[in-house]
MIDRENMI-523904 format. One record per residue (C-alpha): residue number from 1; residue in one letter; x negated, y, z negated. Coordinates in steps of 0.02 Angstrom, whole numbers. Each point is the difference from the previous one (the first is absolute). Example, Ala and Ser with C-alpha at 12.3 -4.5 7.8 and 13.67 -1.06 7.14 Angstrom:
+-----+------+--------+--------+--------+
:  nr : rest :     xx :     yy :     zz :
+-----+------+--------+--------+--------+
:   1 :    A :   -615 :   -225 :   -390 :
:   2 :    S :    -69 :    172 :     33 :
+-----+------+--------+--------+--------+
end
This chain:
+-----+------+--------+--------+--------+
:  nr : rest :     xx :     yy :     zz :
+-----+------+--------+--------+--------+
:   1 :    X :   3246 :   -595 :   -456 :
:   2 :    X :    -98 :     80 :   -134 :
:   3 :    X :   -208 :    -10 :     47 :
:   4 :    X :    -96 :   -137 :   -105 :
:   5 :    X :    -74 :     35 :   -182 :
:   6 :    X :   -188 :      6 :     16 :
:   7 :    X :    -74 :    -61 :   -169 :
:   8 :    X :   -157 :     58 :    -53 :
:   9 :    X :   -103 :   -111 :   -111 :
:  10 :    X :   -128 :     51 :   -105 :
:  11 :    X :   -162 :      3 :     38 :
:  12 :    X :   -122 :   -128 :    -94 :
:  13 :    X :   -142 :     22 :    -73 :
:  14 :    X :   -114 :    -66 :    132 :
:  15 :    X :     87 :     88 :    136 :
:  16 :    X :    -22 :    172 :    -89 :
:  17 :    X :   -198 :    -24 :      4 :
:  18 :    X :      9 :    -40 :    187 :
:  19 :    X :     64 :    152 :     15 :
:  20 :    X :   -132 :     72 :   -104 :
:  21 :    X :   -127 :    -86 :    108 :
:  22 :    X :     43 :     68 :    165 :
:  23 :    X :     44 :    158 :    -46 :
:  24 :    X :    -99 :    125 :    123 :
:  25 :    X :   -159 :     41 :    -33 :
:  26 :    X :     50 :    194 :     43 :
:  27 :    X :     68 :      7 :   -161 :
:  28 :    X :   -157 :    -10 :    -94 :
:  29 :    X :    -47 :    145 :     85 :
:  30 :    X :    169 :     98 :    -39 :
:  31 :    X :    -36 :    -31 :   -184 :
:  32 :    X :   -142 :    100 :     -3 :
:  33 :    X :    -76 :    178 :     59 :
:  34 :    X :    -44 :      9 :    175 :
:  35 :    X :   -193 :    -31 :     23 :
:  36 :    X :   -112 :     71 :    110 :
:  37 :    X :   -112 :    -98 :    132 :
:  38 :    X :   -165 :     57 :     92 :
:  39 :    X :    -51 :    -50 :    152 :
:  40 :    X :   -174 :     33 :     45 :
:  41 :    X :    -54 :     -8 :    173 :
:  42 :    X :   -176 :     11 :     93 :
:  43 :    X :     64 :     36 :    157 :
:  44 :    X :    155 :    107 :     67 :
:  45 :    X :    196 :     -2 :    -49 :
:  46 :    X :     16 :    -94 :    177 :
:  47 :    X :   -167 :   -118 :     17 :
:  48 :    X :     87 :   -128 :   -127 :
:  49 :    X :    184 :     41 :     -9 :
:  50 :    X :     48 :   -166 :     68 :
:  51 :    X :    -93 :    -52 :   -158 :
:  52 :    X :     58 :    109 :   -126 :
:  53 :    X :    187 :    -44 :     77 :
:  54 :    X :    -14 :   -160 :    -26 :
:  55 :    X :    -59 :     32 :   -171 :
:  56 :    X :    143 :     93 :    -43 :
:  57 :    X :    113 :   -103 :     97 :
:  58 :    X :    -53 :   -133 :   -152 :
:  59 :    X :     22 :    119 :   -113 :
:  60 :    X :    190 :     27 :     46 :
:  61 :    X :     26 :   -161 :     24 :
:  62 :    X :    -26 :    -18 :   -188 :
:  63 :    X :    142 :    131 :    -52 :
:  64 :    X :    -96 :    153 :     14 :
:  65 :    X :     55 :    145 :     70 :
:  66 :    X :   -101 :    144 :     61 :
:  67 :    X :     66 :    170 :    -95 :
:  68 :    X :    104 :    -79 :   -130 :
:  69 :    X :   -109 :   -156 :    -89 :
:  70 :    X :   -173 :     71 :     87 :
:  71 :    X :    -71 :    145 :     52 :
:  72 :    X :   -179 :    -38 :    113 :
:  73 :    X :   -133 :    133 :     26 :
:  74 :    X :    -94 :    -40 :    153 :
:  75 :    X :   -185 :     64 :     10 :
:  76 :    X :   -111 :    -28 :    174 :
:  77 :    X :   -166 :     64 :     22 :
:  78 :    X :      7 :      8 :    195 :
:  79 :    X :   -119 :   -160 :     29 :
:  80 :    X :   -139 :    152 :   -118 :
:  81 :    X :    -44 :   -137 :   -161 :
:  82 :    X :    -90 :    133 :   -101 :
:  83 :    X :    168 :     93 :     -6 :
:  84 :    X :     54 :   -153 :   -109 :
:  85 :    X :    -61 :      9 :   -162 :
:  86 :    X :     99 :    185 :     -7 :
:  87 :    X :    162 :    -53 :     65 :
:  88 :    X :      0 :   -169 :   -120 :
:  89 :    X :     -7 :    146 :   -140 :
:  90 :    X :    137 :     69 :     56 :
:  91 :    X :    109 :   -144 :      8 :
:  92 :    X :    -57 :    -38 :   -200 :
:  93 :    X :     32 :    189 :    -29 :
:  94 :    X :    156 :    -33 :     55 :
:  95 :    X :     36 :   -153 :   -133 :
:  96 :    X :     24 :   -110 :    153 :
:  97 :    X :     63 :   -195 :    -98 :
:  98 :    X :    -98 :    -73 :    149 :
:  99 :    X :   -140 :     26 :    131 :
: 100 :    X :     41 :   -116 :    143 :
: 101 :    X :   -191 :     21 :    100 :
: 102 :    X :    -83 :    -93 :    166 :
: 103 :    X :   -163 :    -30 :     19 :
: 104 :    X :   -184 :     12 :   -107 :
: 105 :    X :      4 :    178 :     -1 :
: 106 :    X :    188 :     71 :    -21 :
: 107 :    X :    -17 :   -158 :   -175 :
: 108 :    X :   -161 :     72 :    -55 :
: 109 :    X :     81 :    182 :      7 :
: 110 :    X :    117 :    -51 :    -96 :
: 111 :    X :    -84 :   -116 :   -118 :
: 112 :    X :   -119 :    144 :    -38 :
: 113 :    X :    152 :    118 :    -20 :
: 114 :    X :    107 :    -86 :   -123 :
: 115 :    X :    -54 :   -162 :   -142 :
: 116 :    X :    201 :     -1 :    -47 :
: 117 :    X :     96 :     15 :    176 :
: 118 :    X :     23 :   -168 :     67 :
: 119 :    X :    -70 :      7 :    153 :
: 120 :    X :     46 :   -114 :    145 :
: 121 :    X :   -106 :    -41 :    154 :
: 122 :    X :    109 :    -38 :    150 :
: 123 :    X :   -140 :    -92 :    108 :
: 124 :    X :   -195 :      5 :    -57 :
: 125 :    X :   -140 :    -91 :     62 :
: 126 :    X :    -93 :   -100 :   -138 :
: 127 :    X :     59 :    101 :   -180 :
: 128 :    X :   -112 :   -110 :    -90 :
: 129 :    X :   -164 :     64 :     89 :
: 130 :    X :     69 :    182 :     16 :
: 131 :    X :     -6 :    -18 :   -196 :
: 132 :    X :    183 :     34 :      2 :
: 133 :    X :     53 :   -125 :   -112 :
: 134 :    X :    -80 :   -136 :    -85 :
: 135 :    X :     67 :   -154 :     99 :
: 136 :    X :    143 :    -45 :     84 :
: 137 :    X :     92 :   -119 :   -136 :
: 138 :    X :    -37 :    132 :   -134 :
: 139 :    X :    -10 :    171 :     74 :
: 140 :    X :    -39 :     93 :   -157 :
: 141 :    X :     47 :    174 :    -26 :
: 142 :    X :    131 :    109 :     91 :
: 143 :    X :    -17 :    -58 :    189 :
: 144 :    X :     66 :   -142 :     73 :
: 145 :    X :     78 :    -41 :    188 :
: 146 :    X :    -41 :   -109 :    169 :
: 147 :    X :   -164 :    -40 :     48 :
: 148 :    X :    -67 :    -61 :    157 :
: 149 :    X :   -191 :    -63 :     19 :
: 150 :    X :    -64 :    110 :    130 :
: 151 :    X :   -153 :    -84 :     40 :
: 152 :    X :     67 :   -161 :     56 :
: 153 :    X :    113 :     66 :    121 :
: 154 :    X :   -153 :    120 :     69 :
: 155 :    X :    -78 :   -151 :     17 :
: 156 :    X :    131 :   -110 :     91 :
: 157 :    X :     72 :    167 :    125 :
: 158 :    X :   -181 :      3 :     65 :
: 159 :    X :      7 :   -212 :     -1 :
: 160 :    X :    169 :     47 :    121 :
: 161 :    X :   -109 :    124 :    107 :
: 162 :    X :   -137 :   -137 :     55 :
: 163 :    X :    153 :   -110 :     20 :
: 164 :    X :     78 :    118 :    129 :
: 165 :    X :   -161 :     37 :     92 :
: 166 :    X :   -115 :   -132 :      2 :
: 167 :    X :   -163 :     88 :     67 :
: 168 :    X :     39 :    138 :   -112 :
: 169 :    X :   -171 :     53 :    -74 :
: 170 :    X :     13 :    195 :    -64 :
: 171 :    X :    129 :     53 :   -117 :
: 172 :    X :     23 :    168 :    -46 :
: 173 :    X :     94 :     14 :   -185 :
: 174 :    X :    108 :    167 :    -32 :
: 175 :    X :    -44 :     50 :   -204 :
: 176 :    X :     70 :    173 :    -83 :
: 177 :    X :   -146 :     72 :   -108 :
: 178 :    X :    122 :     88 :   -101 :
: 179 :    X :     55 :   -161 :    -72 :
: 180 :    X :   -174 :    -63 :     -7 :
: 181 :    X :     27 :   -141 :   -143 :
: 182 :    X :    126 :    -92 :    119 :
: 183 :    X :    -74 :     31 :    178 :
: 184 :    X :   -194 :    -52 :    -90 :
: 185 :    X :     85 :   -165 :    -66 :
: 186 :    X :     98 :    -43 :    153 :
: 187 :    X :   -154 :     24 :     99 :
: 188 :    X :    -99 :   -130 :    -79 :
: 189 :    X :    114 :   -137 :      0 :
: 190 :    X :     -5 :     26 :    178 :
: 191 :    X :   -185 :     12 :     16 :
: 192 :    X :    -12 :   -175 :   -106 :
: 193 :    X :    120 :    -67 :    125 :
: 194 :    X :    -78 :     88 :    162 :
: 195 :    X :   -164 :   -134 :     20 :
: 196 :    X :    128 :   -152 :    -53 :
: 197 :    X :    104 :     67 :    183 :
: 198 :    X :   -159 :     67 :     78 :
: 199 :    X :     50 :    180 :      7 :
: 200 :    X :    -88 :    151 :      1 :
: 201 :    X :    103 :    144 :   -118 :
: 202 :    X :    -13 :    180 :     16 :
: 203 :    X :     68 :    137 :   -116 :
: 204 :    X :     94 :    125 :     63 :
: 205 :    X :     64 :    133 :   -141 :
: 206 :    X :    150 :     93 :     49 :
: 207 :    X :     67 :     92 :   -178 :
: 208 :    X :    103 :    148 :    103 :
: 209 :    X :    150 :    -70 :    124 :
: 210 :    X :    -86 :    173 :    108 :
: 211 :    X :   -153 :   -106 :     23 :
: 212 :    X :     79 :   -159 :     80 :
: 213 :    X :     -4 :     31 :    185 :
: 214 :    X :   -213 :     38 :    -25 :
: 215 :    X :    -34 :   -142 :   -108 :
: 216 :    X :     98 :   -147 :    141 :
: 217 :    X :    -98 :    117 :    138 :
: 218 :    X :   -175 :    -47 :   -109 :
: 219 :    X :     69 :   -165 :    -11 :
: 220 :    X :      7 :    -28 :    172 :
: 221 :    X :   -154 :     95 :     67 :
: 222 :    X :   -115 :   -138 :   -133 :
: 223 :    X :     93 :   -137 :     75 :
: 224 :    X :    102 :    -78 :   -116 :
: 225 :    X :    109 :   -124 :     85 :
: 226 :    X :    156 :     13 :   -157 :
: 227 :    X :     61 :     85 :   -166 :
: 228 :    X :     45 :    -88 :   -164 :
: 229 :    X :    115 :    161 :    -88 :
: 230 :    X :    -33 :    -33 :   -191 :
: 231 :    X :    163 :     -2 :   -120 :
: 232 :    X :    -39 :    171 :    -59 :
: 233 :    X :    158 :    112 :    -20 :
: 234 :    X :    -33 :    136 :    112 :
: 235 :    X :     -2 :   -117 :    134 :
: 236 :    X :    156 :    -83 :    -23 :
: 237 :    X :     89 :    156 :    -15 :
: 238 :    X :    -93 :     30 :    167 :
: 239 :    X :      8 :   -159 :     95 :
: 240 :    X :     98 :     43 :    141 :
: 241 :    X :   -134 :    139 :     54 :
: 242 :    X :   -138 :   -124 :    -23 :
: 243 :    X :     75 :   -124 :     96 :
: 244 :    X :     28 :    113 :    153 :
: 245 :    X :   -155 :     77 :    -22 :
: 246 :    X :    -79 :   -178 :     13 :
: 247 :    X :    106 :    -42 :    146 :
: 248 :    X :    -68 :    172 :     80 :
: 249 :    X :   -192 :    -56 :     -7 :
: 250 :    X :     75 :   -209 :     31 :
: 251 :    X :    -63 :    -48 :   -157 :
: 252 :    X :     76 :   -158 :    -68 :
: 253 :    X :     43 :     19 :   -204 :
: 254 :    X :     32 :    -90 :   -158 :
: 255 :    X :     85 :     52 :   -149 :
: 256 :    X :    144 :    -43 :   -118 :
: 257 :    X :    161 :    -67 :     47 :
: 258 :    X :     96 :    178 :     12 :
: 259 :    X :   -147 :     56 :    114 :
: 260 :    X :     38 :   -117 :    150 :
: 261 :    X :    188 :     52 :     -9 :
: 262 :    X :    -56 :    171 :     26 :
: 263 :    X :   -103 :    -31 :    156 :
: 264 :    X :   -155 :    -66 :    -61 :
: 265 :    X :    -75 :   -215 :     80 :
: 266 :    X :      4 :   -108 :   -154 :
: 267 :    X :     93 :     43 :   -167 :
: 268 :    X :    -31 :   -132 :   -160 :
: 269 :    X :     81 :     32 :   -166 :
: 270 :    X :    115 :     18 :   -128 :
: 271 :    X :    188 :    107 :     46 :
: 272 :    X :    -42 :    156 :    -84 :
: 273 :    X :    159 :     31 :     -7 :
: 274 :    X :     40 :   -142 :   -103 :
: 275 :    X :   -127 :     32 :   -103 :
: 276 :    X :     79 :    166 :    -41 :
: 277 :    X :    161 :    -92 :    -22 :
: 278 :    X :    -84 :   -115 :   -140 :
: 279 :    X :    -79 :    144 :    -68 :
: 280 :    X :    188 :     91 :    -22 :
: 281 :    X :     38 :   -145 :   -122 :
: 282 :    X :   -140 :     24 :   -100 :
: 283 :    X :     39 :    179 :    -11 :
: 284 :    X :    165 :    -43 :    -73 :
: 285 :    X :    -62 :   -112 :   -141 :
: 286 :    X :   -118 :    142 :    -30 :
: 287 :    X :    139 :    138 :     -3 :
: 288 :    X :     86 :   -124 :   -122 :
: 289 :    X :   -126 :      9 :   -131 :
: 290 :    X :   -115 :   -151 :     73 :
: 291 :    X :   -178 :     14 :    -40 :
: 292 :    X :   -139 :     12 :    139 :
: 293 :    X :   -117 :   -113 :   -126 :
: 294 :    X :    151 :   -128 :     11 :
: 295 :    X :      7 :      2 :    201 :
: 296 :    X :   -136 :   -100 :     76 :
: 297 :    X :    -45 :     69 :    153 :
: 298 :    X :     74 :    -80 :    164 :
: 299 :    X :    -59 :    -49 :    180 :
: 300 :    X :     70 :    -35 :    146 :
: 301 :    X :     18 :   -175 :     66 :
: 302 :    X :     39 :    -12 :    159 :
: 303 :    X :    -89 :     79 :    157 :
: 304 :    X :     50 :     20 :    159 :
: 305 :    X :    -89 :     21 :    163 :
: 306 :    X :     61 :    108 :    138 :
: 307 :    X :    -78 :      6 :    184 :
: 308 :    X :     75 :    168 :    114 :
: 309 :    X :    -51 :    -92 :    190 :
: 310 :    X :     78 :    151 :     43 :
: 311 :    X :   -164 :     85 :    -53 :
: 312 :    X :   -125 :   -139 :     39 :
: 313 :    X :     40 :     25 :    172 :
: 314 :    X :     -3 :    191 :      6 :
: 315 :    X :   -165 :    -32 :    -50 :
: 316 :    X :    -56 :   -148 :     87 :
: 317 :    X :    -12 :   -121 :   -115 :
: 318 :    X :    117 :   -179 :     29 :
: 319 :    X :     30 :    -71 :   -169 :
: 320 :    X :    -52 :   -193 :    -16 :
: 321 :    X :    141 :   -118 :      6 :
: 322 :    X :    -46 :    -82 :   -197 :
: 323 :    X :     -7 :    163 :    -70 :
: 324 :    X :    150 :     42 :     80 :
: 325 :    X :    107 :   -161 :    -68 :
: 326 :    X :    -62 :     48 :   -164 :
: 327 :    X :     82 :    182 :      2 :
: 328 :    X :    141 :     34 :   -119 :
: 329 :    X :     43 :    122 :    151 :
: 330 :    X :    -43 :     29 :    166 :
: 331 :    X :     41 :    180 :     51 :
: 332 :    X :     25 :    -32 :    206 :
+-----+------+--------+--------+--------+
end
């Protein structure tokens, strides 16, 4: 018995652009040279590369391929800032399509290096104040990104402290002088919140990762009873060391969300690594010819709050049953 005649019918009009529609977005990218992206970190090669793998993780997701459709230069000044500005001018020197950035001072670098680049910032802390761009519906220039308001959650991780520990009355707050615009501003919003909470706050500056083990020693010898560990991006690259060091002197902490996973009491944030993720997908509109003036900036908007009882415990601290129901997580 001879196999059945398959008969092919034409296509129709509408089904051709269907087939238009969902062709792959790779092969925009195959149409056209392969571009370049920079990525310009603050800290080291390792201190974000969960980050900058879930940014690129987005970024493949979308049809790009790393060595055929893009080429990225990675830059990292070794958690030095004023090594910045000089390694943003290389990446322009290099005719880089895109400057993928975290934090005020990588953006400024590279604001101050380039007025054509686009420029994206992968997590910053109030753009409008830093005078990055103009607002956040209308960004203005070549910079655009995800934004997080940095003084609100200072405000509410200390709010989580007093929580946790309710005859809590000094506070010491970790700051990195060499990022001085950030660690000033975050300060303040948590002095304006300290009388509200009845805290006393004391500064403790800590701009080399050499100097960490004297400044929780000082810490402890004027008798501050816990540590709020500012979003700054040294110290998320180094939050695992800052947690144990805490745990060493049995001082309970605060700090983003990342920061409890790592070993530090009380995490509240956004999932930086989502954030990365989001900021991936701008980077492809960008690498398509998208305009950062177009893109209004983005935030996060949802936070989670994660308690490590595994730490309150090693240092002596039993988390209150409320706060604990209202955890995202409970590390046990």
């Amino acid at each position: 018995m001879s196999a059945p005649v398959r008969i092919l019918r034409p296509l129709r009009r509408r089904h051709v652009l269907s087939a238009l529609l969902v062709w792959p977005a790779v092969g925009l990218a195959q149409t056209r040279r392969p571009l370049r992206l920079g990525i310009l970190g603050a800290t080291t090669a390792a201190g974000f590369g969960g980050q900058w793998e879930a940014f690129k993780a987005a970024l493949r997701q979308q049809g790009w391929v790393e060595g055929r459709d893009l080429f990225i230069e990675a830059r990292f000044a070794d958690n030095q800032p004023e090594r910045l500005p000089a390694l943003a001018a290389e990446l322009v020197a290099l005719k880089v399509d895109l400057i993928a950035t975290h934090g005020i001072p990588g953006t400024r670098a590279a604001k101050g290096a380039t007025t054509t680049i686009p420029i994206l910032m992968a997590s910053v802390a109030d753009p409008v104040a830093a005078g990055l761009v103009d607002s956040f519906a209308r960004p203005g220039g070549n910079v655009t990104g995800i934004a997080f308001l940095a003084h609100e959650l200072a405000a509410k991780r200390l709010q989580l402290l007093r929580e946790a520990l309710p005859a809590l009355q000094r506070a010491a707050v970790l700051s990195n002088s060499r990022n001085a615009a950030y660690s000033d501003a975050m300060f303040e919003a948590m002095q304006a919140a300290a009388p509200g909470l009845h805290l006393q706050l004391q500064r403790f500056d800590a701009p080399d990762p050499a100097q960490y083990e004297a400044v929780f020693a000082q810490m402890v010898a004027r008798r501050q009873e816990a540590v709020a560990i500012t979003e700054e991006a040294t110290f998320i690259a180094q939050a695992q060391r800052l947690a144990a060091l805490a745990q060493l002197q049995r001082l309970p902490t605060v700090g983003n969300k990342e920061f409890a996973q790592a070993g530090g009491m009380i995490g509240y944030g956004a999932n930086r690594d989502a954030i990365f993720r989001r900021a991936g997908l701008m980077a492809d509109k960008l690498l398509r010819g998208a305009k950062p003036a177009d893109l209004p900036v983005e935030q996060p908007t949802e936070f989670e709050l994660v308690l490590n009882a595994r730490t309150a415990q090693a240092v002596g601290v039993v988390l209150p049953g409320p706060l604990r129901l209202r955890a995202d997580s409970v590390i046990e």
